[in-house]
C-alpha positions in Angstrom: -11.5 278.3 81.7 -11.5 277.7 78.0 -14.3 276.3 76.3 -14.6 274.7 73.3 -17.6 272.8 71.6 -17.1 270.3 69.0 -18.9 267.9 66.4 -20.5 265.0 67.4 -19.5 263.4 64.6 -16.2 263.9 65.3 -16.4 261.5 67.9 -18.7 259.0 66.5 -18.6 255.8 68.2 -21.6 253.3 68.8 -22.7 253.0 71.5 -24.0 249.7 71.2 -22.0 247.0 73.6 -22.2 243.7 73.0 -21.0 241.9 75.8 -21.2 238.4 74.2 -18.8 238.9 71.5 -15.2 238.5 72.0 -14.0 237.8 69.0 -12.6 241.6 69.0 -12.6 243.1 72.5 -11.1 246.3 70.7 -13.7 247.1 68.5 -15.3 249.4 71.2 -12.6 251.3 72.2 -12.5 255.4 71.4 -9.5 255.3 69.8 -10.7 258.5 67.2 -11.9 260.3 70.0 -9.1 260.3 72.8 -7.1 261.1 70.0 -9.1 264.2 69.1 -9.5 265.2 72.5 -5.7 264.8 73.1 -5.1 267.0 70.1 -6.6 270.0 71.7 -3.8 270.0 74.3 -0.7 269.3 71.5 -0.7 265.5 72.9 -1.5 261.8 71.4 -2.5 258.9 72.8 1.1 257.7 73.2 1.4 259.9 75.6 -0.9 258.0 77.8 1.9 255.6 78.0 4.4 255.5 81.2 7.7 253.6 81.5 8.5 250.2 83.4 12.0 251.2 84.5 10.8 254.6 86.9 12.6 252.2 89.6 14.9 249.3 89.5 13.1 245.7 88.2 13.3 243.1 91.2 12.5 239.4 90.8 8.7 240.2 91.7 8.0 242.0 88.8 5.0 240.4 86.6 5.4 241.0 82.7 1.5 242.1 83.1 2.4 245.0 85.3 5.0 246.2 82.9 2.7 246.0 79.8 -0.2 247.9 81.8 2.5 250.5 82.3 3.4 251.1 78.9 0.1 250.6 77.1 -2.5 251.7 79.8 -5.4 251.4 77.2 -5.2 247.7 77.2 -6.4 247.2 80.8 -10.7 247.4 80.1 -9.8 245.1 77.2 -7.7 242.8 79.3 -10.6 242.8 81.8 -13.3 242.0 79.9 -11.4 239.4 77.7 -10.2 237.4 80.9 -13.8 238.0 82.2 -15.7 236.7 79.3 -13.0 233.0 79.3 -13.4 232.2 82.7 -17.3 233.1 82.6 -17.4 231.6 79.4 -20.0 233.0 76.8 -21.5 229.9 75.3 -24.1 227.7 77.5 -23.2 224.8 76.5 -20.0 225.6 78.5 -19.2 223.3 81.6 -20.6 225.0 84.7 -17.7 223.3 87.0 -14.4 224.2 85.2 -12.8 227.3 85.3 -9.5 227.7 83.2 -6.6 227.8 85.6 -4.3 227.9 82.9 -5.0 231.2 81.7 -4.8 232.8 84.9 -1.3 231.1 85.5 -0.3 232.5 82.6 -1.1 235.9 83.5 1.9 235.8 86.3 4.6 233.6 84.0 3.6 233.7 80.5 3.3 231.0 78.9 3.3 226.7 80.6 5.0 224.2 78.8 1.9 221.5 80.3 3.6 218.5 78.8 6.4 219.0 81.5 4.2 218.1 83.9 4.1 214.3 85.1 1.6 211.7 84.6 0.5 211.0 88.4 -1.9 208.3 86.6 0.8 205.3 87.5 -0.4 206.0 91.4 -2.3 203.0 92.7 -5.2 203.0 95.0 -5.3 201.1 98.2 -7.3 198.3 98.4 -9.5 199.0 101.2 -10.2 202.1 99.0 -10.7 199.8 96.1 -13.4 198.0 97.5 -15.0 201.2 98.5 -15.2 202.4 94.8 -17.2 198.9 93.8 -20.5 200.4 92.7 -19.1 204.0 92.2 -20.0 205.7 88.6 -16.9 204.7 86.4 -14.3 206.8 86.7 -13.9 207.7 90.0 -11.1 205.3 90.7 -9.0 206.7 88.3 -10.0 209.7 89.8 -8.9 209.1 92.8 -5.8 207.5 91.5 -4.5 211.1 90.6 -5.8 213.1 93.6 -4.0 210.6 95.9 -0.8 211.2 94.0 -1.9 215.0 94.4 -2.1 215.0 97.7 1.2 213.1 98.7 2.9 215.8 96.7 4.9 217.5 99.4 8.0 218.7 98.2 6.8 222.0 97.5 8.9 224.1 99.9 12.0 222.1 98.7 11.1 222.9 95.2 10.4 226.8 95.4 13.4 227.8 98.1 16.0 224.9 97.1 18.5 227.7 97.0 18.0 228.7 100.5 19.8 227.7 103.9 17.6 226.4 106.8 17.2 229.8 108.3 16.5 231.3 105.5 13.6 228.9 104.4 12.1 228.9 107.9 12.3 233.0 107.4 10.0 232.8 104.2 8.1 230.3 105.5 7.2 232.3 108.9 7.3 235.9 107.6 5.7 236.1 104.7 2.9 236.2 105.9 3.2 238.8 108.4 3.6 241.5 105.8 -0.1 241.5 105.4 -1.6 240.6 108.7 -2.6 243.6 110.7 -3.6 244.0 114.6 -6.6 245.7 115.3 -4.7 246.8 118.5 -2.4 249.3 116.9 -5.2 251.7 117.2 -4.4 252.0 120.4 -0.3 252.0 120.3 1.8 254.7 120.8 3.3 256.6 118.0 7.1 255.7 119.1 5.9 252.0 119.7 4.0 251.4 115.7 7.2 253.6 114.9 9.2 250.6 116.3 7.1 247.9 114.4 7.5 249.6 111.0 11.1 249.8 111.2 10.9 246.2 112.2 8.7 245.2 109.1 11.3 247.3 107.1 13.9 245.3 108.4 12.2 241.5 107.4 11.0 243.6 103.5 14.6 244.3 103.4 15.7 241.0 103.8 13.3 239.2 101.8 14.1 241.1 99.0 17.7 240.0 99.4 16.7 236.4 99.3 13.7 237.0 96.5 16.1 236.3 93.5 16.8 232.8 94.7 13.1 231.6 95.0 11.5 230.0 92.6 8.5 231.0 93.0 7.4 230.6 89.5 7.2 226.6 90.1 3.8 227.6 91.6 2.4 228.4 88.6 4.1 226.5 86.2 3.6 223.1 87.8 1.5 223.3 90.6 -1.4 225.2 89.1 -1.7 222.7 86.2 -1.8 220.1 88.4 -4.6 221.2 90.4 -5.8 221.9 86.9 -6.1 218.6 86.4 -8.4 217.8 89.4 -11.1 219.8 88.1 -10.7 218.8 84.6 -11.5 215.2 85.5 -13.9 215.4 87.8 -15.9 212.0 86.9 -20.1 212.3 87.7 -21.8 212.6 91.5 -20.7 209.8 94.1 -23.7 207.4 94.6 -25.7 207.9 98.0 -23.9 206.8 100.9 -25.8 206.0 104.4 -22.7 206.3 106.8 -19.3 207.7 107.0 -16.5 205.9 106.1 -12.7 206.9 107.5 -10.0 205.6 105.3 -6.3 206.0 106.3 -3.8 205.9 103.5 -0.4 207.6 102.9 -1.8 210.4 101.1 -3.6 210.8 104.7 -7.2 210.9 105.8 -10.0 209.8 103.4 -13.6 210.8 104.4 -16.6 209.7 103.1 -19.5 211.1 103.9 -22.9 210.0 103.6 -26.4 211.4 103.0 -27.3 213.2 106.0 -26.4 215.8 107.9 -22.4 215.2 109.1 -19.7 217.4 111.0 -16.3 216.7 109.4 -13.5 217.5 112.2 -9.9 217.1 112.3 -7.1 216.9 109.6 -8.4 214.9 106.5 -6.9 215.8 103.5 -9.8 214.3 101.2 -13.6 214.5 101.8 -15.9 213.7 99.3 -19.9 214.3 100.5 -22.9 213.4 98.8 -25.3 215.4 99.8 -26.6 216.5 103.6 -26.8 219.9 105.6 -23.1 219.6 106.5 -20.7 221.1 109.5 -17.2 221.5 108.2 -14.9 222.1 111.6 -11.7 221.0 110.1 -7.8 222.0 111.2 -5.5 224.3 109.3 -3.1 223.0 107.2 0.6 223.3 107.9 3.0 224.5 104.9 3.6 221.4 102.6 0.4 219.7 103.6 -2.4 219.5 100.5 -6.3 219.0 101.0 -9.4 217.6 98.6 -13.4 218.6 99.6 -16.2 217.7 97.3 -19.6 218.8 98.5 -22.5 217.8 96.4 -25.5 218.9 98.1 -27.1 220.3 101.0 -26.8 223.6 103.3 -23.8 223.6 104.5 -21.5 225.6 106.8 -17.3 225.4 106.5 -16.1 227.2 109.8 -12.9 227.4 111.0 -10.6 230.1 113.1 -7.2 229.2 111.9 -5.3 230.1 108.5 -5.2 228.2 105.4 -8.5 225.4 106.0 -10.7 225.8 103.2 -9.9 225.9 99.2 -6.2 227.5 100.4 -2.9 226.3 100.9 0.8 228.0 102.0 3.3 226.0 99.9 0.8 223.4 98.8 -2.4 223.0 97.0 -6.0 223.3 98.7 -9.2 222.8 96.7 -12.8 223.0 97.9 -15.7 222.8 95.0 -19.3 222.6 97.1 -22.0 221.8 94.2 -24.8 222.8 95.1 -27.0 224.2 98.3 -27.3 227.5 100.6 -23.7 227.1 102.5 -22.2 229.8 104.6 -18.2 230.2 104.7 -17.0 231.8 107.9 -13.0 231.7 108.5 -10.3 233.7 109.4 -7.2 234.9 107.6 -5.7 233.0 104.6 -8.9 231.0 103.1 -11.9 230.7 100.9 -9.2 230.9 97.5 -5.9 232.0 99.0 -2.8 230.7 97.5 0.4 231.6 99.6 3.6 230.0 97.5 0.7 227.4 96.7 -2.6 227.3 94.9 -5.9 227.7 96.7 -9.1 226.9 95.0 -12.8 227.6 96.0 -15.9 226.7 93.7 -19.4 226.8 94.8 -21.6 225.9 91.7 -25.0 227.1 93.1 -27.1 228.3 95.4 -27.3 231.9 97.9 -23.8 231.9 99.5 -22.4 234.1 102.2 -18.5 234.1 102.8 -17.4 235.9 105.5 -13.7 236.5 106.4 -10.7 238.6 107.4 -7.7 239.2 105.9 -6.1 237.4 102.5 -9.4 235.6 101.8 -12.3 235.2 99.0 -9.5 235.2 96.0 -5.7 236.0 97.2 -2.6 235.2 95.8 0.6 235.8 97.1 3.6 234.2 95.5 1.1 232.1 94.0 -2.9 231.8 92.6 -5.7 232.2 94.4 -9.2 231.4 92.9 -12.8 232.2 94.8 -15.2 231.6 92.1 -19.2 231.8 92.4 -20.7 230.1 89.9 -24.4 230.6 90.5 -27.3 232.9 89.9 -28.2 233.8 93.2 -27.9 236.6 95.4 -24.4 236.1 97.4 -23.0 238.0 100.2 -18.9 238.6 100.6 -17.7 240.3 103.7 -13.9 240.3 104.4 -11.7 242.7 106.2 -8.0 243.4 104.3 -6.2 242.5 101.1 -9.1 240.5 100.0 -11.5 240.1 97.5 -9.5 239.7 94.5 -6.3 240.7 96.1 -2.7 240.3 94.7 0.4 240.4 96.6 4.1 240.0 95.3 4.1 237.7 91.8 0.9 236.3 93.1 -2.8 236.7 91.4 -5.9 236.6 93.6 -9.2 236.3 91.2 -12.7 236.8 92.9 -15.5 235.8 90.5 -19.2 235.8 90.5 -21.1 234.7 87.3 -24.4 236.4 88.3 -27.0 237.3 90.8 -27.5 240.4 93.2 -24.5 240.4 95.5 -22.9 242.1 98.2 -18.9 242.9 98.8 -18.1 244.7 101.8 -14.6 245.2 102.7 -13.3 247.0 105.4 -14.6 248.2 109.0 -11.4 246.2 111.0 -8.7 247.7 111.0 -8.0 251.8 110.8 -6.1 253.9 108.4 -4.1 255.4 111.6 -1.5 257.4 108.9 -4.3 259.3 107.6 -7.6 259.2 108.7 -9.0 257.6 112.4 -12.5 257.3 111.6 -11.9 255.4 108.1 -10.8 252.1 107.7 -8.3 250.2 105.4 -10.0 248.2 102.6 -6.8 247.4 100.1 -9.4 245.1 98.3 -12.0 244.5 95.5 -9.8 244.2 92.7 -6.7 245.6 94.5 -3.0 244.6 93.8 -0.2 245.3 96.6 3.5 245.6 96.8 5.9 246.5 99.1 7.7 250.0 98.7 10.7 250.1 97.4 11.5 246.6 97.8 9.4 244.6 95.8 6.9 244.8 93.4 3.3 243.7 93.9 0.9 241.2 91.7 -2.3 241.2 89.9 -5.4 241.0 91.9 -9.2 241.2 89.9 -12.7 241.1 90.8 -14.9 239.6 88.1 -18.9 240.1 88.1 -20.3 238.8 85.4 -24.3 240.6 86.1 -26.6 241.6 88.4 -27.3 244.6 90.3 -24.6 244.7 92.9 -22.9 246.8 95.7 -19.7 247.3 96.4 -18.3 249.1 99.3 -14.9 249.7 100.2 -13.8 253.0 102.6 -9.6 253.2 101.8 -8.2 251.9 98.4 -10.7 249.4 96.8 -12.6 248.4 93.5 -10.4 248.8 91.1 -6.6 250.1 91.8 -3.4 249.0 93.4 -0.1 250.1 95.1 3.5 249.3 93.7 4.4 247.8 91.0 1.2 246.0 90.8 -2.4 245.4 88.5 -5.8 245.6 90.4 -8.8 245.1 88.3 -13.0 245.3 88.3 -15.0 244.3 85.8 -19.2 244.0 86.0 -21.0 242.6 83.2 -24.2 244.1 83.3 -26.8 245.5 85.8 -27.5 248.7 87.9 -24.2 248.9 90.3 -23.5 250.4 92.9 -19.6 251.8 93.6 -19.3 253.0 97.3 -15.8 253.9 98.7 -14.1 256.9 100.6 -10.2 257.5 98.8 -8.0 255.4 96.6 -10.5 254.1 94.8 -12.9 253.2 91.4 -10.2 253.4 88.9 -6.9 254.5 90.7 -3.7 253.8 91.1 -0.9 255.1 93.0 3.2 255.0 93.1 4.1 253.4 89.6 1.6 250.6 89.3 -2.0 250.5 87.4 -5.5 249.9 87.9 -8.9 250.1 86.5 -12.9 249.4 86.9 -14.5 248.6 83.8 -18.6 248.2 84.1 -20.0 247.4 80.7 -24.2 248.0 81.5 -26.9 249.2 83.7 -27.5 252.7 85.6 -24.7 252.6 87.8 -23.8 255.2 91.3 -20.1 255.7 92.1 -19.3 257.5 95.1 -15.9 258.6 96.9 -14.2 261.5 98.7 -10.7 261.6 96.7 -7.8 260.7 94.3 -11.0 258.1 92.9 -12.6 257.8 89.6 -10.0 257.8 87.1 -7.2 259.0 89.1 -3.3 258.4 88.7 -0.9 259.5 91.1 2.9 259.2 90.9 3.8 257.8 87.2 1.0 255.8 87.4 -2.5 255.4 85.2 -6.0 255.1 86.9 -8.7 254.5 84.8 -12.9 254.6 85.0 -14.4 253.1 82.3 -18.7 252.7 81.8 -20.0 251.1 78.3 -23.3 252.1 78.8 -26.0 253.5 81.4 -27.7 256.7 82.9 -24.8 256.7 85.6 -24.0 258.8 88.4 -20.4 260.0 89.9 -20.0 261.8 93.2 -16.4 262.9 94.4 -14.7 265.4 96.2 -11.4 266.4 94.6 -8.4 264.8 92.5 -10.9 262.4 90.6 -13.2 261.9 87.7 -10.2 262.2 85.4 -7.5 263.5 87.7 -3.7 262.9 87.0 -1.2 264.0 89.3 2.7 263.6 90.2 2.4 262.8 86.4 0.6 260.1 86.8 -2.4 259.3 84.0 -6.0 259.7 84.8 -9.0 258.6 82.2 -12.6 258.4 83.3 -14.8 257.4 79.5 -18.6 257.1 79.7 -19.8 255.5 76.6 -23.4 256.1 76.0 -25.8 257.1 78.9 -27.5 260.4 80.1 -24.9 261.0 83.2 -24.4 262.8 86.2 -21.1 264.4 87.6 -21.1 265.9 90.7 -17.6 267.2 92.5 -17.1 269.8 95.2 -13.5 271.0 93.8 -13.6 272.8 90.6 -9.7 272.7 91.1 -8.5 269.3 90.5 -11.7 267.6 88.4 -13.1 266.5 85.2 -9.7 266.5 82.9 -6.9 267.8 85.4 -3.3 267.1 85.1 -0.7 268.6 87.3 3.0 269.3 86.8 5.7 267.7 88.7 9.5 266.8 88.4 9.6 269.5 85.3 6.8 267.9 83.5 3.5 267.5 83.7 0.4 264.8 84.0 -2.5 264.0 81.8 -6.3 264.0 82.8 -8.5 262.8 80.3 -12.2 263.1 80.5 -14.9 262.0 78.3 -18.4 261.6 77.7 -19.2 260.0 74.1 -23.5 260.4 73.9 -26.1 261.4 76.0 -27.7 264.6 77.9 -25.2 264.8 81.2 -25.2 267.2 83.6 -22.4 269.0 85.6 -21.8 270.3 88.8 -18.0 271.8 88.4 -16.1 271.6 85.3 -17.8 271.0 82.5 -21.0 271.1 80.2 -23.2 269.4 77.6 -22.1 269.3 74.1 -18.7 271.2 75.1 -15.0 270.6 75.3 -13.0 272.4 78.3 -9.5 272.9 79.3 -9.5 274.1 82.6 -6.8 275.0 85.6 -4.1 272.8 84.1 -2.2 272.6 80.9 -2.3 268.4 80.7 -6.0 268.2 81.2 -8.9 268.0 79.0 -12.4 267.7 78.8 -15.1 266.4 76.6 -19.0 266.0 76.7 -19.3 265.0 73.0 -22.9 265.7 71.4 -24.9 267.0 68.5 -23.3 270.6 68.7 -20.8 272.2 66.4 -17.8 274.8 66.6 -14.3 275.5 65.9 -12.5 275.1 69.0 -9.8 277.8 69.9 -6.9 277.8 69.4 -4.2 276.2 71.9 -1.9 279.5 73.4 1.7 279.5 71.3 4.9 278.8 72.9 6.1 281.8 73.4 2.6 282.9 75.2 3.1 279.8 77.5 
């Protein structure tokens, strides 16, 4: 191994972060310093780059993906500027409305908003009318729009217009099957799950034949903005009610609850609650159908077995906002912020929440947006079992985001990774995008914390990476973390696509087996970034800067006195492997601090160990003139 020690001031950065300011989200980059480290293995940071067109573009490629491709340094930025505007930085800032706009926008690019209609020429029914009589002013214009809101059901006729019959019911019914799992293939025979994957190859096949004539960007450019809309006029709290009040019209089922505690059942499309430890038992909604809760007070529970009840919607719009009050979310698949061809909302404004669910749930978009969005203090609790948790599936974004508090994401423990190992289980969530190799691309899916000391725990692919074609995101604000996970994980991504965990404060603990921690495999760029911190990082092998199958990995600790612990000496700490006659880049750094090493690597010294494409760097107050790189003709 060659060593090498450098000047600090080569590599002078502050390491002061302010995580209020985002005026300038650039301003703390290393842009000197990877440079300088490059330069010791004859590269720049332009080489960090990889291409968009490794493989044919199909109609589910996002422009996002793309631009994470080719300029891999933007992803922390992206993350903490799309963090810090739907947070928001300033208090006088609304607690209640997050920009849906913005995250539209990341799937389609810009929305032309004065396309969409004005659904205020909508009347209200009379008997609804009289309701409203000594309601704060404007709830009946209020309700004017959400009624024309929720008798908007031409949504399957306006995203697959250019589809037969068969073909629409073949979206409609399959789509979703190419994320649910069994937890009885476990025990399946390897000629029968054989059988089923040739099967699912079959329907991927086929969808990707009929993706081109789907308009799936009608989601976002006209459905999200009216949903939008809903939460941007939302007028003050109902006034105490003493009973319930059922309200047919032709937007369907209005349901007015009163003071105490109620149990909402059945199919209503609107429910507005003033207060009350509540029982929500309410029936899935079918594609095309829309639904309205408001919830301002109490403790309540929202159960429910089926798909697509709470704040989620399959070709269609669901919202729930709960304002206040200890509730407890417990659902199956497709909920709790899922948007499936639709947009699926979730907003709890306060209070210690658990959400418990199973797959495509707490912020999942597929073919659409899907919000899950905590915006409270308190200690919550998220438990879910697949492609959850900020998850985004083909030109869909899933957003999970928690403005503060100590919480808790667990996801995993269902279903097992039978390819590879039978005593792990698949995660494919906490900021994890997804797509569907090699037939279409995958979306953007993000987990957003804004502080606190939290855990998250993942076993296989998690927190922070993504599969295909695709963006998967963390970002934590502040506060002594906790990173737990087994492979695929912290910062990696795999078979051209991108991901990265960004954690801008507090002593933080990462640990994972493999191909974690800044790893990219297969023209593809992981990256670990920490702002500041005494941190810790346990792997195995291929991670804490790995890049393989020349793929790019970058793990950069700011500021901190660090640990770095790996078993393999081989494939750690600035690695880059060669593959298809070139090679791929590993970038390590460490910008201030006393660290200490356990494999490659030392305080205050630069190393360039078992690969030509990787380098190392523990930057600190010692200086010498680094070796020379070996000539061509000695290589």
């Amino acid at each position: 191994m060659l060593t090498l020690v450098i000047s600090s001031s080569v590599f002078a950065q502050s390491p002061d972060h302010d995580s209020t300011a985002i005026a300038d989200t650039t301003y703390w980059w290393p842009t000197d310093a990877i440079a300088k480290a490059l330069s010791y293995i004859r590269l720049t940071p332009d080489d960090l780059a990889l291409r968009d067109d490794y493989y044919k573009r199909d109609s589910c490629r996002l422009t996002l993906v793309d631009s994470m491709m080719r300029r891999p340094d933007q992803m922390p930025v992206f993350l903490e500027s799309t963090a810090n505007d739907l947070f928001g930085t300033s208090a006088a800032q609304s607690t209640v409305r997050p920009e849906l706009i913005p995250l539209a926008q990341l799937a389609v690019g810009e929305i032309d908003q004065s396309s969409i209609p004005d659904p205020t020429a909508s009347g209200v029914p009379e008997e609804l009318q009289r309701e409203l009589t000594n309601w704060p002013e404007g709830w009946s214009n209020y309700l004017r729009v959400a009624l024309w809101a929720l008798s908007n059901h031409h949504w399957v006729d306006m995203v697959l217009s250019d589809l037969n019959s068969d073909d629409r019911a073949f979206v409609i019914e399959q789509t979703p099957e190419f994320v649910l799992e069994d937890e009885e293939d476990k025990n399946k025979s390897a000629e029968v799950l054989d059988s089923l994957q040739q099967l699912e190859d079959s329907y991927a096949v086929r969808f990707a034949d009929l993706a081109g004539d789907i308009d799936w960007k009608w989601v976002f450019t006209h459905g999200v903005p009216a949903v939008d809309k809903l939460i941007e006029w939302l007028p003050g709290a109902p006034p105490p009610l003493t009973a319930m009040r059922r309200i047919e019209t032709d937007a369907g089922l209005i349901v007015f609850g009163s003071d105490g505690d109620d149990v909402f059942t059945g199919n209503a499309t609107l429910i507005i609650d003033p207060g009350g430890n509540d029982r929500y038992e309410l029936t899935p909604l079918a594609p095309g159908q829309n639904r309205l809760i408001l919830d301002y007070g109490g403790n309540d529970e929202y159960a429910a077995a089926g798909h697509f009840v709470y704040g989620a919607a399959q070709f269609g719009w669901g919202m729930l906002i709960d304002f206040a009050g200890d509730d407890l979310y417990r659902t199956g698949d497709f909920s709790l912020g899922c948007g499936w061809f639709g947009v699926g909302v979730l907003l709890d404004l306060d209070g210690r929440d658990i959400y418990l669910g199973d797959i495509c749930t707490q912020g999942a978009g597929g073919f659409g947006l899907g919000l899950c969005m905590d915006r409270g203090r308190d200690t919550d609790q998220y438990t879910s079992r697949l492609f959850s948790q900020g998850f985004g599936f083909a030109a869909g974004v899933g957003v999970l985001a928690d403005d503060g508090g100590n919480d808790l994401y667990y996801c995993g423990g269902k279903y097992e990774d039978i390819l590879r190992y039978r005593d792990h289980y698949l995660s494919l969530g906490q900021g994890f995008a997804y797509g569907i190799r090699p037939h279409f691309s995958g979306g953007i899916g993000l987990l957003l914390d804004n502080n606190g000391n939290d855990l998250y725990s993942a076993d296989i692919f998690g927190q922070g990476c993504s599969y295909w074609w695709a963006f998967g995101g963390v970002y934590d604000g502040g506060g002594n973390d906790q990173y737990v996970a087994f492979q695929y994980a912290q910062g990696s991504a795999t078979h051209l696509t991108a991901g990265c965990l960004l954690d801008a404060g507090g002593d933080d603990r990462y640990e994972s087996k493999g191909v974690s921690q800044g790893c990219g495999h297969d023209w593809a760029p992981g990256f670990l970034i920490d702002l500041s911190g005494n941190d810790r990082y346990s792997a195995t092998d291929l991670s804490q800067a790995a890049g393989s199958a020349n793929g790019v990995g970058v793990l950069i600790d700011m500021a901190g006195d660090d640990g770095y612990q790996v078993t393999s000496d081989k494939n750690t700490h600035g690695y880059g492997n060669p593959r298809r006659e070139y090679g791929s880049i590993g970038l390590f750094l460490d910008l201030s601090g006393f660290d200490r090493y356990s494999g490659p690597g030392s305080e205050g010294k630069v190393w360039i160990g078992n690969s030509r494409w990787g380098i190392g760097v523990d930057a600190d107050s010692l200086w010498l003139v680094p070796e020379p790189m070996p000539t061509t003709e000695e290589e």
